[in-house]
C-alpha positions in Angstrom: 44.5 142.4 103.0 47.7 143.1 102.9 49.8 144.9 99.8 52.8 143.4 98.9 55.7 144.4 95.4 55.9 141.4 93.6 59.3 139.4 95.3 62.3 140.4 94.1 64.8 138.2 94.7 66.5 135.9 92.8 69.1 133.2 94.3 70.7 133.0 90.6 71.8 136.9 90.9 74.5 136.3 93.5 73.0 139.0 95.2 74.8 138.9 99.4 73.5 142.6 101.0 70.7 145.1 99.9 72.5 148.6 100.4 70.8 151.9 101.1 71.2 155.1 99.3 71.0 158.9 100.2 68.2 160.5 99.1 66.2 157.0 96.9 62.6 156.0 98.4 63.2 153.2 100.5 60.2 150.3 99.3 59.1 147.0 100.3 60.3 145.0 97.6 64.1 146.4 99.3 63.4 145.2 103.0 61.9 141.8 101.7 64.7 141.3 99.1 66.9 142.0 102.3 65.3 139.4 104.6 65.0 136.7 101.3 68.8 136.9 101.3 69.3 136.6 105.2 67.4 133.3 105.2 68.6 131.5 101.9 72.1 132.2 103.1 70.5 130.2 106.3 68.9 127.8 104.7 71.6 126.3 102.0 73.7 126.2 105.0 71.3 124.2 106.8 70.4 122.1 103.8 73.9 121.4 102.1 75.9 121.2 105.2 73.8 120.1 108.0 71.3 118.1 106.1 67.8 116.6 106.9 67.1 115.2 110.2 66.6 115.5 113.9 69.4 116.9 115.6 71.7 115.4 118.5 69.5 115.4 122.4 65.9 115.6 120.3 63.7 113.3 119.0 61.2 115.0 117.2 58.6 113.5 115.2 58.8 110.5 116.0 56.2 107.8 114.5 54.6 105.6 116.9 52.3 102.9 116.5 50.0 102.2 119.6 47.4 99.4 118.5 45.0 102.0 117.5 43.0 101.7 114.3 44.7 103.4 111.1 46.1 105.8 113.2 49.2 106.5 115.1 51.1 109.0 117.5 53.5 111.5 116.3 56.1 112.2 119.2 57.1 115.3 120.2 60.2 113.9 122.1 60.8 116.0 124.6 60.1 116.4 128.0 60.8 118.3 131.4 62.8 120.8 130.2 62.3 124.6 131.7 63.0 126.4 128.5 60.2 126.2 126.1 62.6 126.3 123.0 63.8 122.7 124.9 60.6 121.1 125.2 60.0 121.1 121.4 60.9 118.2 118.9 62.8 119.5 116.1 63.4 118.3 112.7 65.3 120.4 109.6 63.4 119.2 106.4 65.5 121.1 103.1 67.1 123.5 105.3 63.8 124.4 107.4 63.8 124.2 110.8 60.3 122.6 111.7 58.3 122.4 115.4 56.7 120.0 117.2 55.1 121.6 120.6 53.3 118.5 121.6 52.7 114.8 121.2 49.7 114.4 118.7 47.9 111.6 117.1 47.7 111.3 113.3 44.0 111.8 113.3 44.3 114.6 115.3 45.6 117.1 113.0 43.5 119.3 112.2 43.4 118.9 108.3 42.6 115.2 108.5 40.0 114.7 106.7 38.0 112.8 109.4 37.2 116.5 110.8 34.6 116.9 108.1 34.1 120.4 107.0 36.2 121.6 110.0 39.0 120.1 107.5 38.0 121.8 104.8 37.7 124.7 106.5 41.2 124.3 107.3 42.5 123.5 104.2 41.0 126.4 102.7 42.4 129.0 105.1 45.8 126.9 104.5 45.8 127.0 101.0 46.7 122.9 101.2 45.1 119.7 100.4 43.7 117.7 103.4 45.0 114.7 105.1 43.6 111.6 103.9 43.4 108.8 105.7 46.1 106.4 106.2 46.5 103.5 103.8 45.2 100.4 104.0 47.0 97.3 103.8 48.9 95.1 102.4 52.3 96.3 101.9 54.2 99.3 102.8 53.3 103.0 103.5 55.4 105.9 104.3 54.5 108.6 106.5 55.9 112.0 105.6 56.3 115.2 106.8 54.9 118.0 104.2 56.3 121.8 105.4 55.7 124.9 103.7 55.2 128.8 104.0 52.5 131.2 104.0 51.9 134.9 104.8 50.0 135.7 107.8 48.2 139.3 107.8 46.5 141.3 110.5 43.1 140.0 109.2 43.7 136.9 110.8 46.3 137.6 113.7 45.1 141.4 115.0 48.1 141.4 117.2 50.0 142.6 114.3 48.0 146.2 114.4 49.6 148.9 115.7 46.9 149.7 118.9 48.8 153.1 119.6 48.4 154.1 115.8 45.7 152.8 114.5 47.5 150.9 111.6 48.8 148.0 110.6 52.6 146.4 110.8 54.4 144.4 108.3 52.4 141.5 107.4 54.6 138.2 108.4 55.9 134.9 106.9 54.8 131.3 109.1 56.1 127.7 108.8 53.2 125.0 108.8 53.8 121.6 108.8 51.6 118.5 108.0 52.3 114.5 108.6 50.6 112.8 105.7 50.9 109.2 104.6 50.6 107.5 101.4 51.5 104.1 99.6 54.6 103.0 98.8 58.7 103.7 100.0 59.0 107.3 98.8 58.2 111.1 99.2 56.2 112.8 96.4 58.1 113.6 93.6 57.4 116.8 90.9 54.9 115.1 88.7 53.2 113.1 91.4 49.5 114.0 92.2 50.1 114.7 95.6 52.9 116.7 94.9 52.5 120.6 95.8 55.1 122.9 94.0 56.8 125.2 97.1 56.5 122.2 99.6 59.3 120.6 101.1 58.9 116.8 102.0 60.9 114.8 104.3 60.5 110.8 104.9 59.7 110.2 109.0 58.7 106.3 109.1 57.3 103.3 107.1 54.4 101.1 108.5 54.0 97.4 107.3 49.8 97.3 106.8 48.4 93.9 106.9 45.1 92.9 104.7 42.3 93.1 107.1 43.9 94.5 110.2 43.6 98.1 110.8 45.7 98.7 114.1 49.1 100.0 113.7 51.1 98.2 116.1 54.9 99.1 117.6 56.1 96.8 115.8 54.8 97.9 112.4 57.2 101.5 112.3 60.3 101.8 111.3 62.0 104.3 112.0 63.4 106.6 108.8 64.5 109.8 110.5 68.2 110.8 110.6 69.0 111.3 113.3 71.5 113.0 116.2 72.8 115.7 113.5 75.6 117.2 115.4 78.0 119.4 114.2 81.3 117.9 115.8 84.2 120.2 116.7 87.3 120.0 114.7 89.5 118.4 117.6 87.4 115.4 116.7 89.2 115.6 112.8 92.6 115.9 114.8 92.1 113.3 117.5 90.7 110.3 115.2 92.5 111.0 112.3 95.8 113.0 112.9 95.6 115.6 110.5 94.4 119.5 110.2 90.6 119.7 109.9 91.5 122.0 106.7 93.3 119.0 104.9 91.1 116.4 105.8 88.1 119.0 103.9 90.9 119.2 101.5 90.9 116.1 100.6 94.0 115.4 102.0 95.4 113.0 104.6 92.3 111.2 104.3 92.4 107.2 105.8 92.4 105.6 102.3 89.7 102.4 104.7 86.8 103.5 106.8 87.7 103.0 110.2 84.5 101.0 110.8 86.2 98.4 107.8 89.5 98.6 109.5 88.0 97.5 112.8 85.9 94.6 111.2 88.8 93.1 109.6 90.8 93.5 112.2 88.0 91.5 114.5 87.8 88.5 112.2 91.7 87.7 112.2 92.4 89.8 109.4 94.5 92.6 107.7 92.5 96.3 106.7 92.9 96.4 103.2 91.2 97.4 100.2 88.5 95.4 98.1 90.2 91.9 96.5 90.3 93.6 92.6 91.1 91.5 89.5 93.9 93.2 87.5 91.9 92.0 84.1 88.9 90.3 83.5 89.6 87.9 80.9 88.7 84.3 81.0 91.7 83.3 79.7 94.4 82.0 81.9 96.4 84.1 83.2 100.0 83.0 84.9 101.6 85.1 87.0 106.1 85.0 87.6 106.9 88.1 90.5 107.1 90.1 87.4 105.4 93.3 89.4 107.5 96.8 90.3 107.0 100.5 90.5 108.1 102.5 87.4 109.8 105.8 87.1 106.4 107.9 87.1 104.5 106.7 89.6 103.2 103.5 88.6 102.1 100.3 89.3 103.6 97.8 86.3 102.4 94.2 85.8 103.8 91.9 83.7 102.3 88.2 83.0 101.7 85.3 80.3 98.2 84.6 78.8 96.8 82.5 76.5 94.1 84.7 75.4 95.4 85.0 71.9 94.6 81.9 69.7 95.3 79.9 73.1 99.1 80.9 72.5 101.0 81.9 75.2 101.9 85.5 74.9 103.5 88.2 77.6 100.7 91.0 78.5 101.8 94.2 80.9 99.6 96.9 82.1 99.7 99.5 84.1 97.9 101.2 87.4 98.5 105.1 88.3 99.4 105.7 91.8 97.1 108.9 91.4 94.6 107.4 90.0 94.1 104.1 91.6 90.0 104.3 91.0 90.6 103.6 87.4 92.4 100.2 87.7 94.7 98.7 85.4 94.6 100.1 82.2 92.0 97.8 80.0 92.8 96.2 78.0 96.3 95.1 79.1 99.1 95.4 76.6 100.2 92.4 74.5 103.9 92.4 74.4 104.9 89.4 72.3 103.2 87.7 69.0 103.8 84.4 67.1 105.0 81.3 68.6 104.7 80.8 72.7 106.6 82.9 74.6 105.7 82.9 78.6 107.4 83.2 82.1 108.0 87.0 81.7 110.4 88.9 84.6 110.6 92.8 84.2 112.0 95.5 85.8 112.4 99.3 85.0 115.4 100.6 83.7 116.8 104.6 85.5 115.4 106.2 81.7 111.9 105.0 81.9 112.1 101.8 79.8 111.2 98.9 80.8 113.0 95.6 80.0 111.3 92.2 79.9 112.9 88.9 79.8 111.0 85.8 79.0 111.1 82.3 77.7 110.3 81.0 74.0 109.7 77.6 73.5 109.7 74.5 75.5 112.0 71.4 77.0 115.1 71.2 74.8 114.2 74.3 72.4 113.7 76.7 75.3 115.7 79.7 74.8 115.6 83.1 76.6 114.6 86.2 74.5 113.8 90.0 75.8 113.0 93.8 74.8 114.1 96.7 75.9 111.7 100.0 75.3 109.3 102.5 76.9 106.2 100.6 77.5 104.1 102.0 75.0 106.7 100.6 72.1 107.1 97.2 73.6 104.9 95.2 71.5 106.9 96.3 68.3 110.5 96.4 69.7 113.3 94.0 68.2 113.4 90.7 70.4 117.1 90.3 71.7 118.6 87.1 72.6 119.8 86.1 75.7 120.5 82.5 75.6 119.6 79.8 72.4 121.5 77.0 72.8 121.0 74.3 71.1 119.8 71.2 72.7 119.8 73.3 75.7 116.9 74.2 77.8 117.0 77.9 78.6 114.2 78.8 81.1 113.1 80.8 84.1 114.4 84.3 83.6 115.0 86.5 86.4 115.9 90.1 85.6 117.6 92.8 88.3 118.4 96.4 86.9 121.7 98.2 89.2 122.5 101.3 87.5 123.2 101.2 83.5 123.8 97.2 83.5 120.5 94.7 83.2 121.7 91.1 84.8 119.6 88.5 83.3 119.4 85.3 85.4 118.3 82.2 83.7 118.4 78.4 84.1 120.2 75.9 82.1 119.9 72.3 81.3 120.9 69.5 78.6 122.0 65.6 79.2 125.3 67.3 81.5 124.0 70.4 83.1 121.5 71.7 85.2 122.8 75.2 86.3 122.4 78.5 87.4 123.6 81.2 84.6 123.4 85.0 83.9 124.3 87.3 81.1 125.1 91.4 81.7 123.6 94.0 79.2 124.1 97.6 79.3 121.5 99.4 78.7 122.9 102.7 77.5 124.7 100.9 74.4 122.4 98.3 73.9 125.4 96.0 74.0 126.4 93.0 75.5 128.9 93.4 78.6 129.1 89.6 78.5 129.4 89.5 74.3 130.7 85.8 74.3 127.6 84.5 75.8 126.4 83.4 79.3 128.4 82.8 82.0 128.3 80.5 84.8 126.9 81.7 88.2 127.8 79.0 90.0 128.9 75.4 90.1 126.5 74.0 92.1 123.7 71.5 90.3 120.6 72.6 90.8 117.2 71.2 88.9 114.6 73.1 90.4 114.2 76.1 87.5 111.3 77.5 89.3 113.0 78.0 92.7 115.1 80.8 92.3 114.9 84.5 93.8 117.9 87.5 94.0 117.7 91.3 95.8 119.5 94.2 94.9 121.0 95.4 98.0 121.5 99.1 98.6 125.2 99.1 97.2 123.9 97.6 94.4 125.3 94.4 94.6 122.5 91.2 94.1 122.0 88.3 96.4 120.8 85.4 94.5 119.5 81.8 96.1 118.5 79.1 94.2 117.6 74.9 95.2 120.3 72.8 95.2 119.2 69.2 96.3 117.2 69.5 99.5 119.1 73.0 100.4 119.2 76.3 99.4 122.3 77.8 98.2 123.2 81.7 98.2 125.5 83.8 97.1 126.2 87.1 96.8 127.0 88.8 93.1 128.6 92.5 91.1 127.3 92.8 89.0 129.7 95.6 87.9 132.6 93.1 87.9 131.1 89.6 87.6 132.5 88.5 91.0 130.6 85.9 93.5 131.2 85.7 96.6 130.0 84.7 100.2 128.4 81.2 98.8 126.5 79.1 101.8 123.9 76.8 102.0 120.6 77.6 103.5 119.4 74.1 105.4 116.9 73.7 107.7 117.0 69.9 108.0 114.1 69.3 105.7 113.2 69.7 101.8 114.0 73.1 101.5 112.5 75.3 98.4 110.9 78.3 97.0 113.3 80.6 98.8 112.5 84.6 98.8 115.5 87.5 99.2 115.0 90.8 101.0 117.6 93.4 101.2 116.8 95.8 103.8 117.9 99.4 103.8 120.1 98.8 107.2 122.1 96.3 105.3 120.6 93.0 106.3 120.0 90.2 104.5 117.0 87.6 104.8 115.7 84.5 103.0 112.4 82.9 103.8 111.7 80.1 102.0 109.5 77.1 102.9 109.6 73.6 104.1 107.6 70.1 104.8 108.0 71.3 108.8 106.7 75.2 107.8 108.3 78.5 106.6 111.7 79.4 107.5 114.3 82.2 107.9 117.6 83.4 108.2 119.8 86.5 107.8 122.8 87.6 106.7 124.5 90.1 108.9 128.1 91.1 110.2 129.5 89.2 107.2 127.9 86.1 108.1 124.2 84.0 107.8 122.8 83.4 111.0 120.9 79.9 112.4 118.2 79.4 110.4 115.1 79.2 111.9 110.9 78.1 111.9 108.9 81.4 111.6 105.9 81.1 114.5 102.7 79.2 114.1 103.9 77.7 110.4 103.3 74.7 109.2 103.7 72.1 106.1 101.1 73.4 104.4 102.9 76.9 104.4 104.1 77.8 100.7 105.4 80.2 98.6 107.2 82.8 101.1 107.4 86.8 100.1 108.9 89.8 102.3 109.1 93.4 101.7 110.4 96.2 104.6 107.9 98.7 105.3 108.9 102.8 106.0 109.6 102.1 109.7 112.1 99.5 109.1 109.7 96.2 109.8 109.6 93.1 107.4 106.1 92.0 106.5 106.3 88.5 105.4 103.3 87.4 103.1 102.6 83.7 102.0 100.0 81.0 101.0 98.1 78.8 103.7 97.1 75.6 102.5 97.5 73.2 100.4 97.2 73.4 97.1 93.5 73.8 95.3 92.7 75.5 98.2 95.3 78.3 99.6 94.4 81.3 101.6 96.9 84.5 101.8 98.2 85.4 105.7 100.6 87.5 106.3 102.8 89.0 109.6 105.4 91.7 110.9 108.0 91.7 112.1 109.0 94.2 115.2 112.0 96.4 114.3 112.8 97.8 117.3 114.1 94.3 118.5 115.6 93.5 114.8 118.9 91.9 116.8 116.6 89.0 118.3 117.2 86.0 116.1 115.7 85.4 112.4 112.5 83.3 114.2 111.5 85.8 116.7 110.0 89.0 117.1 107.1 88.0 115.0 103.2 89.5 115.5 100.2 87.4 114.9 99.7 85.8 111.9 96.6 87.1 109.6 94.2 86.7 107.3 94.1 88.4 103.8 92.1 86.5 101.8 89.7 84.0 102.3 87.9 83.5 99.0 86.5 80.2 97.5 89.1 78.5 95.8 93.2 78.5 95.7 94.6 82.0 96.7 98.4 81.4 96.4 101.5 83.2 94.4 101.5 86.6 96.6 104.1 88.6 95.1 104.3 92.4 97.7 106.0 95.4 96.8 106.5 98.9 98.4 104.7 102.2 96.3 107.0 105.3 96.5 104.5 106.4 98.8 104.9 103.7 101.4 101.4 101.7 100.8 102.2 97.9 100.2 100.7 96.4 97.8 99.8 92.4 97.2 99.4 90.7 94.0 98.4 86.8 93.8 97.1 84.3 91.4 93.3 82.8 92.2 90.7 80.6 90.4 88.0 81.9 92.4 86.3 82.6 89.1 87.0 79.2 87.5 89.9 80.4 85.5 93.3 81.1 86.4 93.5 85.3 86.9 95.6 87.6 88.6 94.0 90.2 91.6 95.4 92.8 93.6 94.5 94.7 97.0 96.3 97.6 99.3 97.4 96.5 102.8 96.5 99.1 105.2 99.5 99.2 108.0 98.6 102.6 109.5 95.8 105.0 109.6 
């Protein structure tokens, strides 16, 4: 029997090394304490960063059904090699490595119970329960593998007696291991009756048992090792995904997809992105005007009209953290407006972190246009400030653009005379009116199509605006510093031309994509003059509702509805910018997919983060109601 100090060590301590002293008794309880640190260091390596399974070339433990009666084979998986340590199955169960020297049957172990009191015999020298036998059926059993520890003494393995002495050595420490079965989809669990505190338990396969049929067939095992664990050398982090194997465990440069998602969508027509995610869940309806930007601190901003409140029209914003994109929209959105109507919101973000908000009050001739100007959080109580209320006028379809300290509001107006393009100039530091005697005429050209109106801000900060006029587009470029237009042309394609879109590019460029009975189209304004407008590839009629924005290397990504209306699908493409001097219709790529819900998908509205992910926004009634949702294109791993 062999005499052992009570264990000594204690994970929880912290303790790494056992250090000798001169001249202190060296004991047991020391050397074992040593050789219990050596192996939990092993083991919570094994366990926490390796994890269970079998590892890469091995295919120990297999389960195999061969038609025999409630029993089964257990695979050793290995075979032919010279090195004995090669012709074992292997399997790490909690951070132990476990054996398998040979293929065995279930039955055959010898602590199954159908050994009689050879079992028992067994069991008692193992200090374990038996093996009972497998399950019957119906319904699903798991077979397990059950591994523990034990201490071995020279009573039972003489080897370990010193011959030349007389005496005996150290005693030693043996992994068993046992493949039991019982009913159900789990492992034991603390508190389970055939749950054995000190065991470690490990799921290898489940069997489908039928009612009156004992065999275990191929076909009944499934297979629920894990498998091929391999740890993979860190050129693998650098070729698949470009970055330092220490930022990628950092958590940084990580591909914001899967590459197995990327690949799918990329394989059914469509565009990596991230999940379709409403921006608020209310079942109210929710109408959506391009009234979306990036604010000051890193943010996502939304702005929109709802009726939620007493079925009154009121302008909501709220806001998404570019470092924090988990979260969502904050919930629930901020109401902006109270009272009487007030809808068609357009927004942008002013250089001190304000936000101003245009929108429209009332309706046909007792429309007038009304705004705020405040930090986001004090919008709902900020003084509303008038842009245009004439009487027996309709004022509607505001359009705001922000260039330094002066706000341009756009805005339609119409009575029994005039149906015409106007704008208004406030400056924000003063709070003052630049244009204090009222609106002022953008141009003289009739136009009745309010909701067909777009302008950019160009790098110089002046704004390009196009707007319908008859079955043409006309454009025109403003300063807004001086109130000057210039450079007015008419977009025509040679059929009904409307909902044009503006994109100012960083080189300079300017394009408008708008769309038409025939399909989307586009032209550009370069060298001080527009270019022939022409069809974008593969469009068609049923082609609405053009958007663009220019990505970090300098290509246009052109986003729009597909379909008719009740049943609209997003599709978007790119254009190539190393051959940006080809004309306005070429150097497209294949059109694709970005949504393809039940339902009308249509309104995409695209913007650039500060960190150069593009983001879509579009309105849907794929849950019965009007609402707005929102998803990150992937253009790069």
């Amino acid at each position: 029997m062999a005499v052992i100090s009570n264990d000594t060590f204690d994970p929880l301590r912290r303790y790494v090394r056992v250090r000798l002293q001169q001249g202190v008794p060296i004991v047991d309880a020391d050397v074992n304490e040593r050789e219990d640190i050596a192996k939990f260091e092993l083991r919570a390596f094994l366990k926490w960063f390796v994890g269970d399974g079998v590892p890469e070339g091995n295919d120990g433990f297999r389960i195999a059904g061969t038609g025999t009666a409630d029993d089964f084979e257990i695979r050793a998986g290995v075979t032919g090699a010279v090195d004995p340590l090669r012709r074992i199955g292997r399997c790490l169960v909690d951070g132990l490595d476990v054996m398998i020297e040979r293929t065995l049957t279930f039955t055959g172990q010898r602590l199954h119970a159908s050994h009689g009191a050879a079992a028992d015999a067994e069991a008692v020298r193992l200090g374990v329960p038996k093996i009972t036998a497998l399950p019957g059926g119906p319904g699903p059993v798991l077979v397990f593998l059950d591994v523990w520890e034990r201490l071995v003494t020279p009573a039972e393995n003489p080897d370990l007696v010193l011959g030349a002495l007389g005496t005996e050595s150290c005693a030693r420490i043996k992994r068993e291991w046992a493949v039991r079965a019982r009913t159900g989809t789990a492992p034991p669990v603390q508190g389970d009756p055939d749950y054995v505190s000190g065991h470690s338990y490990a799921s290898l396969a489940a069997i489908a048992r039928r009612a009156g049929d004992p065999a275990v067939r191929p076909g009944d095992v499934t297979d629920l090792r894990r498998r091929r664990l391999l740890v993979p050398p860190a050129t693998l982090i650098e070729d698949v995904f470009g970055t330092a194997p220490e930022d990628y465990a950092a958590g940084r440069s990580r591909p914001p997809i899967s590459l197995r998602g990327a690949v799918n969508a990329l394989l059914r027509g469509e565009l990596p992105t991230t999940p379709d995610t409403p921006l608020d869940t209310s079942p109210a309806l929710d109408v959506i005007h391009r009234a979306f930007f990036t604010d000051t601190t890193g943010g996502l901003v939304a702005f929109w009209y709802s009726d939620r409140t007493a079925s009154v029209e009121q302008v909501f914003t709220a806001r998404m953290s570019l470092a924090n994109v988990e979260s969502g929209f904050t919930s629930p959105p901020l109401q902006v407006t109270s009272g009487a109507a007030h809808l068609v919101p357009h927004a942008a973000p002013t250089p001190t972190g304000d936000m101003l908000v245009a929108y429209q009050t009332g309706s046909g001739t007792n429309a007038d246009i009304m705004m705020k100007q405040a930090p986001p959080a004090a919008l709902p109580t900020a003084a509303e400030i008038t842009v245009a209320a004439t009487a027996g006028s309709a004022e509607t379809a505001p359009f705001v653009v922000v260039t330094g300290d002066l706000a341009t509001v756009f805005f339609h107006l119409s009575n029994a005379t005039v149906n015409k393009w106007q704008y208004r100039r406030w400056r924000l530091s003063t709070g003052a009116w630049v244009d204090a005697a009222g609106a002022v005429e953008l141009s003289a050209v009739t136009s009745t199509a309010p909701d067909s109106f777009h302008a950019a801000l160009t790098p110089a900060n002046t704004i390009w605006a196009v707007f319908r006029a008859g079955n043409d587009l006309n454009v025109l470029k403003f300063d807004p510093a001086t109130g000057t237009v210039s450079n007015q042309s008419t977009l025509d394609s040679g059929n009904t031309d409307q909902q044009p879109f503006l994109l100012a590019t960083r080189s300079g460029e300017v394009w408008a994509f708008w769309s038409t009975t025939a399909g989307l189209y586009a032209d550009r304004f370069r060298s001080g003059a527009w270019e022939t407008a022409q069809q974008l590839p593969g469009t068609s009629g049923t082609d609405r509702q053009p958007c663009a924005v220019e990505d970090a290397d300098g290509g246009i990504w052109i986003f729009w509805t597909q379909g008719g209306i009740g049943s609209g699908d997003l599709n978007a493409m790119r254009r190539d910018p190393s051959r940006r001097r080809e004309p306005p219709g070429s150097a497209w790529g294949e059109a694709r997919r970005l949504t393809a819900a039940v339902g009308d998908d249509s309104s995409p509205h695209a913007l650039v983060a500060p960190d150069g992910a593009i983001w879509i926004f579009w309105s849907t009634d794929r849950d019965g109601n009007l609402n707005t949702y929102y998803k990150r294109l992937f253009t790069a791993i």
